[in-house]
C-alpha positions in Angstrom: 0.0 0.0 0.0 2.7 2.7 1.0 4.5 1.9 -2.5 0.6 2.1 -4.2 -0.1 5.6 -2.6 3.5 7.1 -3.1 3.2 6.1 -7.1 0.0 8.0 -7.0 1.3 10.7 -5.4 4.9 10.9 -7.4 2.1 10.9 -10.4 0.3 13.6 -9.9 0.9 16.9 -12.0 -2.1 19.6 -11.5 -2.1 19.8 -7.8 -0.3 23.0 -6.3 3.2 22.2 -4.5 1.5 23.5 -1.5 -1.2 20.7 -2.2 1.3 17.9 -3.1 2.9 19.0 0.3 0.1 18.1 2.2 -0.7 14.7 0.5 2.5 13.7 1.2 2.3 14.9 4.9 -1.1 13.1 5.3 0.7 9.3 3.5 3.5 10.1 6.3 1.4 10.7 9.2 -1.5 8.4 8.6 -1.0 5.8 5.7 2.9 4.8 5.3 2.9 3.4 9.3 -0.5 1.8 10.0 -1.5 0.4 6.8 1.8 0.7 4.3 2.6 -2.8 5.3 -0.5 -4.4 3.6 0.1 -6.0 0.3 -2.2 -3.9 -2.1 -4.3 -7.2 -3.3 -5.4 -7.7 -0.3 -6.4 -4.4 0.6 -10.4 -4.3 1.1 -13.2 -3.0 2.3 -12.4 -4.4 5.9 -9.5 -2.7 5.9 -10.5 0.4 4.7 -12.9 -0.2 7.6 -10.5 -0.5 10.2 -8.1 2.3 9.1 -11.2 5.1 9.2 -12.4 3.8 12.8 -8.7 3.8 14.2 -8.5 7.5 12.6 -12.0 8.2 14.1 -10.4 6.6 17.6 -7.6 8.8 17.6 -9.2 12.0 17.5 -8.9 12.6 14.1 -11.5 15.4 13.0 -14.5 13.9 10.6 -13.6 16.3 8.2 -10.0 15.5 8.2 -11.0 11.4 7.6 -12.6 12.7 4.9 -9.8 14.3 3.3 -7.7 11.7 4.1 -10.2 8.8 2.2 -10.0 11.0 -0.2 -6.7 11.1 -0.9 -6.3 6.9 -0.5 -9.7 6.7 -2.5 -7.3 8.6 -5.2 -4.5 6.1 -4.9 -7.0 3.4 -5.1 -8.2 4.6 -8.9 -4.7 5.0 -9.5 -3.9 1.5 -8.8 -7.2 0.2 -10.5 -5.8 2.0 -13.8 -2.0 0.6 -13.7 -3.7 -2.6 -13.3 -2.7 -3.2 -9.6 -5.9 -4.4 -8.6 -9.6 -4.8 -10.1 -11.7 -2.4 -8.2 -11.5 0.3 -5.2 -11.9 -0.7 -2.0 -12.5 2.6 -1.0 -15.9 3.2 -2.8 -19.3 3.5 -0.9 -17.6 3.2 2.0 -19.4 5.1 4.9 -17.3 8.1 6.7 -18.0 9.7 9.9 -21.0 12.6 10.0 -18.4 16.1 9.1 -21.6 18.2 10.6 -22.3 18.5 14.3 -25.0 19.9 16.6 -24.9 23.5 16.8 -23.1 23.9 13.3 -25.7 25.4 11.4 -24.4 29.0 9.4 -24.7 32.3 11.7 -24.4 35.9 10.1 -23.6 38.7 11.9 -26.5 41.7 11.6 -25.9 44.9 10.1 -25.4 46.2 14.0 -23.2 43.4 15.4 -20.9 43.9 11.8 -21.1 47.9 12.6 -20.1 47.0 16.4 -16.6 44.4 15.6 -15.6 47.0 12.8 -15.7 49.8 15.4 -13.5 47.8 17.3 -10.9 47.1 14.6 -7.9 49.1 14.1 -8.0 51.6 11.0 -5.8 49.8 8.5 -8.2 46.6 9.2 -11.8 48.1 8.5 -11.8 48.2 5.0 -10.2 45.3 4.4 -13.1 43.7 6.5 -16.1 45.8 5.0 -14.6 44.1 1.8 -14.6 41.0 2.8 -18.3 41.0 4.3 -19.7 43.3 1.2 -18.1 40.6 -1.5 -17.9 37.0 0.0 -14.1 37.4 -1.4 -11.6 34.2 0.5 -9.0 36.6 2.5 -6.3 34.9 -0.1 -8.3 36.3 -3.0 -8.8 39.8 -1.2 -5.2 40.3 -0.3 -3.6 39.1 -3.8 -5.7 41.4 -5.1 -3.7 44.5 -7.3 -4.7 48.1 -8.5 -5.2 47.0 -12.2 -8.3 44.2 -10.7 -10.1 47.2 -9.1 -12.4 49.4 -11.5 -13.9 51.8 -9.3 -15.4 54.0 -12.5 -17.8 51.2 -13.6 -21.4 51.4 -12.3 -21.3 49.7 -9.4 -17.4 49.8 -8.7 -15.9 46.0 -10.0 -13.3 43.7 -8.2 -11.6 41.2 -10.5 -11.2 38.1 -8.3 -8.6 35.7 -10.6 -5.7 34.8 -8.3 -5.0 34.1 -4.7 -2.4 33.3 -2.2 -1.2 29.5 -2.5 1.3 27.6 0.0 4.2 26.4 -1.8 6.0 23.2 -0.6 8.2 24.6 1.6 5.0 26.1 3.6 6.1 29.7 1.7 3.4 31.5 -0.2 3.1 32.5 -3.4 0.1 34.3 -6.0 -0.9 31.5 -8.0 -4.7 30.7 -9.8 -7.9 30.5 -7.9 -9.3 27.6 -6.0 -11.2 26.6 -8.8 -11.5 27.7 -12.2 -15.2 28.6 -11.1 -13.7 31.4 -8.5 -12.8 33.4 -11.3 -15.4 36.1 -11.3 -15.6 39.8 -11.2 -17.6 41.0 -8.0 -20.0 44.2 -8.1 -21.1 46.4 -4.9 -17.3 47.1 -3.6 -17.3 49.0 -0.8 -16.3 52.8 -0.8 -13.4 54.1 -0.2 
């Protein structure tokens, strides 16, 4: 299995370094030493089993065992296409619940938003009204440059088409969008 999931990983080219990073960090920390040793044919189901509930018995966070499947569900496919083995265990395999009680989405009103930008420092408070007025990621926001700004159009434009990536050696750099669907040019900016 470890050699399995480091061929998929060694094959993968459109991930971001910062992306490949943490693949590798998550076959390291949770896949190389408890089930690396298994011979990939007789990887199944059970074992797929066992590996989520001793995740789930550590502590791991639901939404981290997700991302984790996700990435040995990927490995799996891999495998299944170099001919490795005939189908992926990992398939319709149940994961924990990611929601929780309590987790339901909470806005701030117009009054509470007015109240925590009151209490910001200066150099903070548009940066925030910007964030609330667009739904911009704080990566997009802050890779934003002069030329993505029209603020003569009717309503004032922000040209949302890069944001701030992690590199592999956990450094930062501008790099594309999350998705290609983040693209998108954003009305209703805030005055300056």
């Amino acid at each position: 299995m470890a050699e399995v999931v480091q061929e998929h990983i060694d094959l993968l080219v459109r991930p971001s370094p910062g992306t490949i990073h943490t693949y590798q960090r998550i076959f390291d920390l949770h896949i190389r030493h408890t089930i690396g040793h298994i011979p990939v044919n007789e990887f199944g189901y059970r074992e797929v089993m066992r590996w989520i509930k001793g995740l789930s018995a550590e502590g791991v966070a639901p939404k981290s065992i997700h991302n984790m499947h996700g990435l040995l569900s990927a490995a799996m496919t891999t495998a299944e296409l170099l001919g490795y083995i005939s189908g992926n265990p990992c398939r319709r395999v149940p994961l924990p619940t990611v929601e929780r009680a309590g987790d339901e989405a909470m806005f701030l009103t117009h009054a509470e938003f007015g109240l925590l930008v009151e209490g910001m420092h200066e150099p903070y408070k548009t940066l925030a009204q910007f964030l609330v007025m667009t739904g911009a990621r704080f990566g997009e926001a802050t890779a934003l440059k002069v030329a993505d700004i029209d603020l003569l159009s009717t309503p004032p434009t922000a040209r949302i088409n890069k944001a701030w990536k992690r590199d592999a050696q956990c450094g930062y750099y501008i790099g594309p969008t999350k998705t290609g669907a983040g693209k998108r040019t954003m009305g209703s900016i805030p005055p300056w």
